[in-house]
C-alpha positions as CSV (number, residue, x, y, z in Angstrom):
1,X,-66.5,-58.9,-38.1
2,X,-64.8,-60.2,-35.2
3,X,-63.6,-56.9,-34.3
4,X,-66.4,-55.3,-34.4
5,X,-68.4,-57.6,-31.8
6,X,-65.6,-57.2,-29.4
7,X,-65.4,-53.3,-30.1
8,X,-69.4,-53.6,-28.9
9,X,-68.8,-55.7,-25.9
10,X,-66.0,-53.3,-24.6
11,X,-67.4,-50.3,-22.9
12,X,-65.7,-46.8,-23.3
13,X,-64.6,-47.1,-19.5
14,X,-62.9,-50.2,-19.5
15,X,-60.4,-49.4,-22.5
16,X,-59.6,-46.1,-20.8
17,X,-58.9,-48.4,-18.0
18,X,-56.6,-50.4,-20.0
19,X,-54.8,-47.6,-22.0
20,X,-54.0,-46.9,-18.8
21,X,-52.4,-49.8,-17.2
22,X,-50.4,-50.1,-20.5
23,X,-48.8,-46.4,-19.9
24,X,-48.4,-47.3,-16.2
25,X,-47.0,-50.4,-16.5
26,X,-44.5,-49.1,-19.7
27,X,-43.5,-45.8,-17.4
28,X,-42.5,-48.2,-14.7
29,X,-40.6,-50.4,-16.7
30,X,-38.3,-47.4,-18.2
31,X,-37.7,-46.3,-14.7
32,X,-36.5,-49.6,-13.4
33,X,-34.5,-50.2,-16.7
34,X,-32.7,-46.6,-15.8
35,X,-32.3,-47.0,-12.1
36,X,-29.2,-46.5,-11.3
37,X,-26.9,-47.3,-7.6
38,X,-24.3,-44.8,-6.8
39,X,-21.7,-46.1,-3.4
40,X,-19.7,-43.4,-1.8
41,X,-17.0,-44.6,0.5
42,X,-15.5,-41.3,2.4
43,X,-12.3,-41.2,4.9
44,X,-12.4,-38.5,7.4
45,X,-8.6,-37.7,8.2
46,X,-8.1,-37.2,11.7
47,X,-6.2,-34.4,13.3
48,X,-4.9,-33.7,16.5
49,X,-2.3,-30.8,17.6
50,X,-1.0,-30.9,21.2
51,X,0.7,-27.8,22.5
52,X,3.5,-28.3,25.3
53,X,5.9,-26.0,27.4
54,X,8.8,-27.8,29.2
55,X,6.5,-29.0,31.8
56,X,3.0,-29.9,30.5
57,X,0.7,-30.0,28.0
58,X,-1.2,-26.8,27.1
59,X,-5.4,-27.3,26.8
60,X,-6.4,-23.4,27.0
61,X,-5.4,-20.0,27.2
62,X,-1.7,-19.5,27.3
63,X,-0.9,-16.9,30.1
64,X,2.5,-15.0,30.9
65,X,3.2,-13.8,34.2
66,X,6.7,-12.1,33.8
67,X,7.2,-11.3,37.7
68,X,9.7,-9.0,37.2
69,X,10.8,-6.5,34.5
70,X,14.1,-4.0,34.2
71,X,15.9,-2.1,31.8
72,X,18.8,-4.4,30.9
73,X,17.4,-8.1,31.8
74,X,18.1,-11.0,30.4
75,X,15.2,-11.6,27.6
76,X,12.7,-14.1,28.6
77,X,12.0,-16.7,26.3
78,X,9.2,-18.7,26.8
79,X,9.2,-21.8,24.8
80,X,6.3,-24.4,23.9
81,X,5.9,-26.9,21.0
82,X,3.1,-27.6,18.8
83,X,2.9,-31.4,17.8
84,X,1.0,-32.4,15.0
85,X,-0.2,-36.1,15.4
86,X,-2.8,-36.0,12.4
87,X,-3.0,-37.3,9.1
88,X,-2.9,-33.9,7.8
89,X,-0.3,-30.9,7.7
90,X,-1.6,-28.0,9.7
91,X,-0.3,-24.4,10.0
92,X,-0.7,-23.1,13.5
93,X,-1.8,-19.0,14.1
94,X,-1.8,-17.2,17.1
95,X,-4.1,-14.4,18.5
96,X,-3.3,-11.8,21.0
97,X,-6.9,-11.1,23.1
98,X,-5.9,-9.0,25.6
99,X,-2.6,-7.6,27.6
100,X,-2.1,-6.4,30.2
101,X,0.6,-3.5,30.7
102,X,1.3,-1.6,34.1
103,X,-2.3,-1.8,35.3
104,X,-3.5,-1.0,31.7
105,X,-5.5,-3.5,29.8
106,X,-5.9,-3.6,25.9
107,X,-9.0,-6.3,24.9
108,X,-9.2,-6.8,20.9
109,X,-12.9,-5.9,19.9
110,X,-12.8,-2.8,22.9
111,X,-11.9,0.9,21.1
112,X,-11.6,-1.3,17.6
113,X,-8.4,-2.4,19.0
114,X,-7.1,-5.8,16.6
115,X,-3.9,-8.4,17.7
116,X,-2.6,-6.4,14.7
117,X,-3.0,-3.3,16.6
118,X,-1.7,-5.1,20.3
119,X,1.5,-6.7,18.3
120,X,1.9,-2.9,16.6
121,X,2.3,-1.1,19.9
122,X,4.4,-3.9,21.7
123,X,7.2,-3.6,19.1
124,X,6.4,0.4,17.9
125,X,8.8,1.6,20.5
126,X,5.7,2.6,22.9
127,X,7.0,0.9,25.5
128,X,10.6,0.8,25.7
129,X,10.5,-3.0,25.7
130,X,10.1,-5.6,23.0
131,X,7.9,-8.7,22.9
132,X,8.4,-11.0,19.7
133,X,6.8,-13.9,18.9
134,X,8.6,-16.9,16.3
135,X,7.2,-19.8,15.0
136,X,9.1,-22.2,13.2
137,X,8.4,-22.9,9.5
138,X,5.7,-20.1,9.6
139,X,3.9,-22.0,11.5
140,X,3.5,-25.2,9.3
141,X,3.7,-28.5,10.9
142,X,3.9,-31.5,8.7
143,X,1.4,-34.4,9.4
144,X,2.0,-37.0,12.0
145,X,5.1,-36.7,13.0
146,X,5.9,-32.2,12.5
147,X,6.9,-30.0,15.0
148,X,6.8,-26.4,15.7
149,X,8.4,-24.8,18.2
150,X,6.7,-21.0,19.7
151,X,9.1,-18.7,20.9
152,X,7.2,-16.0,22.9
153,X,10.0,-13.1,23.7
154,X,10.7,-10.5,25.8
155,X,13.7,-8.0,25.7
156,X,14.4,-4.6,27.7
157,X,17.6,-3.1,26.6
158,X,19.3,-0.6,28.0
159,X,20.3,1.7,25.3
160,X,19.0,1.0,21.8
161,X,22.5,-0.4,19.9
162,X,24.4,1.5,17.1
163,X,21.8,4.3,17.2
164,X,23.1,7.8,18.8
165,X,21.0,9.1,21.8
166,X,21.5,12.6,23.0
167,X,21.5,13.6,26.2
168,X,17.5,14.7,26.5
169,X,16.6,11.6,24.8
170,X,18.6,9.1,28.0
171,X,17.2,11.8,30.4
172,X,13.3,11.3,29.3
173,X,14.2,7.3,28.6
174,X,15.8,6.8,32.7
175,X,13.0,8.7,33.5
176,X,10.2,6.7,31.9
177,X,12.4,3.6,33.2
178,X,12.5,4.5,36.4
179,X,9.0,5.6,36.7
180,X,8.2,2.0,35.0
181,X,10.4,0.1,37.4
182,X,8.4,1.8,40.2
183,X,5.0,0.8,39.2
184,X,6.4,-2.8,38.7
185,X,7.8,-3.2,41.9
């Protein structure tokens, strides 16, 4: 009989009430139980590649002035080094923008021109010089302490070796070289 007085003496409200601070209270015990921490601890490797000719250290565009250019020269060589003072190997990649050639310019991105396209006609035989450019190890440089040295070169030969020229073809090549020279000097 006992329950049944206290049944009466509880109203409808209050043991909705209650039901409900017993789900509350039992949800907020299951998430605490479950909580879990994560920690994440991250390193960042640093890197840092200096570039250097014989005489200073490179911080922008690299630009090459040959003053003069002749049939026969000595090839030009110019040299710079890329250092690699990082915690990480790196692998450096060049990219011709624009050259300049006899008062012509050719700028990547202009007439869907690519440095594929520039390195293509510098070594294609369209101009009877050569430019090359050689990395070391393909470019890779090993971390902290690699080197690679950039070899930017320039070569005018005379007469192409071991291949037979006729006649015509020196003619029309002393002509175009002479008609080069002039516009250089």
């Amino acid at each position: 009989m006992k329950i049944k007085e206290i049944l009466k003496t509880i109203s409808l409200r209050r043991l909705f009430i209650l039901i409900f601070l017993l789900i509350f209270n039992a949800y907020a015990w299951f998430v605490f139980i479950t909580r879990g921490e994560t920690s994440i601890t991250t390193h960042v490797a640093s890197w840092e590649i200096q570039f250097k000719n014989s005489e200073e250290q490179i911080v922008s565009v690299i630009e090459i002035d040959i003053e003069k250019i002749y049939p026969g020269m000595e090839p030009y060589i110019y040299t710079m080094e890329a250092n690699n003072l990082g915690e990480m190997n790196a692998v450096v990649t060049y990219e011709i923008r624009e050259i300049s050639i006899l008062g012509e310019v050719y700028t990547v991105g202009v007439d869907d021109l690519t440095t594929e396209d520039l390195l293509t006609m510098l070594t294609d035989g369209t101009y009877p010089f050569d430019i090359q450019v050689v990395m070391d190890n393909d470019g890779e440089i090993e971390a902290e302490t690699g080197v690679c040295e950039i070899k930017i070169i320039f070569t005018w030969d005379y007469e192409l070796e071991g291949e037979l020229v006729t006649d015509q073809e020196k003619e029309d090549r002393n002509a175009r070289d002479t008609e080069l020279r002039r516009s250089i000097l």
